[in-house]
N, C-alpha and C positions, 0 to 999 in steps of 0.2 A: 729353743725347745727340743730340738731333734741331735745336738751336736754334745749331748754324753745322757748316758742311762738311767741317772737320778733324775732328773730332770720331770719328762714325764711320767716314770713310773712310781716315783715317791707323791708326785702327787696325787696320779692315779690312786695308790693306796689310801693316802688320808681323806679323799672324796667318799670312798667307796665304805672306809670305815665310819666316816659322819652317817653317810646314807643305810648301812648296812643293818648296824645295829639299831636305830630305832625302829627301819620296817619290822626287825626280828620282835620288838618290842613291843609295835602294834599286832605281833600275833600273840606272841606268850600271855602279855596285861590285856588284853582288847579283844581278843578274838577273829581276830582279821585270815579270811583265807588266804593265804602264799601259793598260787598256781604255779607248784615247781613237783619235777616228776620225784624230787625229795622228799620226805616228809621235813615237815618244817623244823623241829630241832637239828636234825642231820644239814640242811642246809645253812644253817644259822653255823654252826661249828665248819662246815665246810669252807663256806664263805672267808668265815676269818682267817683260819688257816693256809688255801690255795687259790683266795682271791687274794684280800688284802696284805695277809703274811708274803705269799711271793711274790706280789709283786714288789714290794718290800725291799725281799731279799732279791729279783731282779737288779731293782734300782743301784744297789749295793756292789754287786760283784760284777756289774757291765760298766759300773765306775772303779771299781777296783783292780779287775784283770788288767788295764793298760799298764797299770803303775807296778802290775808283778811281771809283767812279759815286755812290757817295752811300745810293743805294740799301739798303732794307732785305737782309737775308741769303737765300738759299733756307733754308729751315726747316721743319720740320713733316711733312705729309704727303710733300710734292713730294721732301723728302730722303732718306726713309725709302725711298719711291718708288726712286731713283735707288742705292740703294745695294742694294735689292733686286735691282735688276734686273743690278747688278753680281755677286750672289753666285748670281744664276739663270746666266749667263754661267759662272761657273765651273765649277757644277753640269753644264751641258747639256756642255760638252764631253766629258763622261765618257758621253754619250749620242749618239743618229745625231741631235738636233734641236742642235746645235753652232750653225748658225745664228744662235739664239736669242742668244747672244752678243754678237752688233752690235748689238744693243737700245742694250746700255748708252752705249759711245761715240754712238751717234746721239743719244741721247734728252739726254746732256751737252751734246754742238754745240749742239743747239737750246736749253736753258737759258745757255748762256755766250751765245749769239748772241741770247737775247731779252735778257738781262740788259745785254750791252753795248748793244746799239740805244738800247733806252730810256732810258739813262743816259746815250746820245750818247758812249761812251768810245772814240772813234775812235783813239787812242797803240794801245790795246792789242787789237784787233784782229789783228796777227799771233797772238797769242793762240788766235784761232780758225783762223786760217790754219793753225797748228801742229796742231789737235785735229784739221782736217779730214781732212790730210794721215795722221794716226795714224788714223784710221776706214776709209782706202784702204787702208793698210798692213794691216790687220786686215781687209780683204775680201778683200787678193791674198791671206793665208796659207789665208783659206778656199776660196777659187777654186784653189788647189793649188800655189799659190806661196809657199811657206812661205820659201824663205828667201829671197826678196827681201822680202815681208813684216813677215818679222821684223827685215829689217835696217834698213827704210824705219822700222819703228817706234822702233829702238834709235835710228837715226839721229836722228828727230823729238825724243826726249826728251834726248838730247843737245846739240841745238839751243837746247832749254829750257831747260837749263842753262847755255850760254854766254849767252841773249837775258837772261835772268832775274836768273843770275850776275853777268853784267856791272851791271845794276842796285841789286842788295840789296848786293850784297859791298865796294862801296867806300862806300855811304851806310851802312851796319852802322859797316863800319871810322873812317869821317870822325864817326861821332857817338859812338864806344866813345873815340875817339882825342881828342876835345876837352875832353873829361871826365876822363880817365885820364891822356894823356902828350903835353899840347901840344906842337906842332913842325910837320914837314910832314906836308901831310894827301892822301890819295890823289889821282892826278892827277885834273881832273876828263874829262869825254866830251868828245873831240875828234876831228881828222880819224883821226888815228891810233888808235882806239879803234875807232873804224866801220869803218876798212879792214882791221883785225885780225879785226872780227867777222862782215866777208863772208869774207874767205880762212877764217876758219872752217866758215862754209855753204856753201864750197864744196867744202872738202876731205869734210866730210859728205855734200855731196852724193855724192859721185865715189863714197866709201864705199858708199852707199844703192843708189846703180845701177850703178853700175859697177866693183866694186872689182879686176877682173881686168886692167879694162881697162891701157893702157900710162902716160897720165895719171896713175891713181891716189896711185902709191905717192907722188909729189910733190906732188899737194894736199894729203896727207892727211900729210906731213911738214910742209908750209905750216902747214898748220891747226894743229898741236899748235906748232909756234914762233910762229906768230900769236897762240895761246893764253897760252902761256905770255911773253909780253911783254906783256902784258894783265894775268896776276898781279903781274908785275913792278911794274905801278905802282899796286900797291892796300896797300902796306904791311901787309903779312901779318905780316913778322915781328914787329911791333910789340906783335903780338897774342897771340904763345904764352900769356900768362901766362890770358888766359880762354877756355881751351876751348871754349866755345858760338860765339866768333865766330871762331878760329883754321878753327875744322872747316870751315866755308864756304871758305876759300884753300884747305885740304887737298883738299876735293871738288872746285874749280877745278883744282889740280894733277894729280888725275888726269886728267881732262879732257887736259890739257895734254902728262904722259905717254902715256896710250894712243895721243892721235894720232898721234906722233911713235912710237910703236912700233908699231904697225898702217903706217903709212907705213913707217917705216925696215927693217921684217918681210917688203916687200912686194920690198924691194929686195933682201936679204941674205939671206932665209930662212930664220935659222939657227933658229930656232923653228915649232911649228905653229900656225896662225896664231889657233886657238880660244883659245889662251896669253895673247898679247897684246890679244886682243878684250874677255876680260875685264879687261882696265886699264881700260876705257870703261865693262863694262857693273857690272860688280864695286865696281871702284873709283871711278868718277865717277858713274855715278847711286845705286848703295846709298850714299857718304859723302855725296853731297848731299842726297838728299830722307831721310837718315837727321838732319842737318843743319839742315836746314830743322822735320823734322816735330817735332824738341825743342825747337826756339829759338821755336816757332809756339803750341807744345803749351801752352809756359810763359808767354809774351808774352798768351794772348787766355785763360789762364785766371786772371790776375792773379797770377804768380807770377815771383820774382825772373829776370831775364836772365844768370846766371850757371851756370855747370856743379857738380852735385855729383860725388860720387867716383863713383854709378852712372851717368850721362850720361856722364863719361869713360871710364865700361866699356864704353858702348855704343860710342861712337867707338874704343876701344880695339880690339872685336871686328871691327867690318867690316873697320878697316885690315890686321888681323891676315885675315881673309878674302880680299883684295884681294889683300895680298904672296907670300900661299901658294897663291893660285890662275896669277896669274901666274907664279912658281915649278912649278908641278905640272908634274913629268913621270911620276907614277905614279899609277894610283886612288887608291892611298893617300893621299898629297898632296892630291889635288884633293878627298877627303873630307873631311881636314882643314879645308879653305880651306871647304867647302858649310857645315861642321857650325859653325867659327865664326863665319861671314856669319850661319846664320840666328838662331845664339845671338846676335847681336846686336838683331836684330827682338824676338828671345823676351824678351830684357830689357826693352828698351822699351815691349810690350808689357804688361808684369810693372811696373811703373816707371810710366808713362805713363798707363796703362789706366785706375786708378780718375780720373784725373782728366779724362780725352776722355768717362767716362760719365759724369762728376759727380758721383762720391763725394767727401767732402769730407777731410781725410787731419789 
């Protein structure tokens, strides 16, 4: 359980997301009081974002920095440590020491940031530039800015996903593709690849600060067709037939949709804008780091890289989550869409679990 990063903390996420989003659920449809020094929609977006989202992305990069630095894992104590301090943060906000909270992202910076130093891994350094940036994000919601906060945060891990995405998802596809169905193989990183992936930090950005602004609605249109001609040349379709690497384009695409409708929503209207906000936060980070934490779960535990019938449940339920949330025009709806986003976690969970603690199956 304690001897690499995904381990506990990808579970942690998917627990936290089963549990998270129905409490939220029981307040929005029910009425239920949330004794959090939050108001309850601000915690409901926080939560996902800088609970579940990072620990997520935790999981991810304390299993990935070995493999770019050489470097032995965080392990043991230190990890145990770190994921305490994560589940203290969740605790404390249900109290007035809420504070206590930034423990966690601080005390990550400075492990990613000793980890990269030492290892000289200066490529991935944005890497910390992104957690730093989500540690501000998580000070303005406490300092009383919650929803710039929480948008700065959604913003950042979306970022993650285009920085990240853009790396895994055509080397994933160019080595399933040389093996399976030789031909063309995904373009590789060019100028047009990098100018695709600033018009995307930027349309993020304009989202993160400014999204009233008059600018917006057109970066952030930019951005989702900058995205999405980025999928375009990673040979996705080539991939249906193995769902463990298909799902990586799917989480790309929404990425690609919401920005283009959070942009195009900005112009027209015809929606509220919370509708299309989950295409990003629903659909592009629950299908990616949902995504990611199967294909990671499976890859470092010694088990085949292919999808069974329950990992394509799981992918089954978020997407079934995504379409019905952006659909939602009634509680009802949007229960629908909360209650199968988090049965998707709850599977994975159920699925995944004996093997992130080392049961052997």
């Amino acid at each position: 359980m304690w001897s690499a990063g995904f381990r506990p903390f990808f579970l942690l996420a998917a627990l936290w997301a089963a549990i998270a989003v129905p409490l939220w659920l029981a307040v929005y449809a029910h009425g239920y009081a949330l004794r959090t020094p939050l108001p309850a929609l601000f915690w409901h977006g926080h939560e996902m974002v800088f609970g579940y989202g990072l620990a997520a992305v935790a999981g991810f990069l304390l299993t990935a920095i070995p493999n770019w630095t050489g470097r032995l894992p965080v392990r043991g104590t230190p990890l145990f440590a770190l994921a305490a301090l994560w589940l203290a943060g969740r605790i404390a906000l249900f109290t007035p020491l809420a504070w206590i909270e930034l423990a966690f992202p601080a005390a990550l910076i400075l492990v990613v940031a000793r980890e990269l130093v030492a290892g000289r891994n200066w490529r991935n350094l944005p890497m910390l530039a992104a957690l730093t940036l989500i540690f501000i994000a998580d000070l303005l919601v406490h300092l009383q800015w919650p929803g710039l906060g929480n948008r700065l945060g959604l913003a950042m891990l979306l970022a993650l996903i285009a920085l990240v995405g853009g790396r895994i998802i055509p080397s994933f596809t160019r080595n399933w593709l040389a093996k399976n169905r030789p031909g063309r193989q995904p373009a590789p990183t060019d100028r047009l690849d990098v100018a695709c992936l600033a018009a995307i930090v930027a349309g993020l950005a304009a989202f993160a600060a400014a999204p009233d602004a008059a600018p917006a609605p057109f970066l952030e249109t930019l951005a989702g067709a900058a995205a999405a001609i980025r999928l375009s040349r990673w040979r996705g379709l080539a991939t249906v037939r193995e769902p463990l690497l298909f799902v990586l384009h799917a989480g790309y695409a929404w990425l690609a949709l919401g920005l283009l409708l959070v942009g195009l929503n900005g112009v027209f209207a015809w929606t509220a804008p919370s509708s299309v906000l989950h295409a990003l936060a629903v659909g592009a980070v629950g299908t990616m780091t949902l995504a990611v934490m199967t294909r990671a779960s499976l890859g470092h535990t010694g088990h085949a890289l292919t999808a069974g019938g329950g990992t394509v449940a799981i992918y089954a339920l978020v997407s079934l989550g995504a379409v019905l949330r952006v659909a939602a025009q009634t509680p009802a709806m949007t229960s629908l869409a909360g209650l199968a986003w988090a049965a998707a976690f709850a599977l994975f969970a159920l699925l995944y679990g004996p093997l992130l603690v080392g049961i052997k199956r």
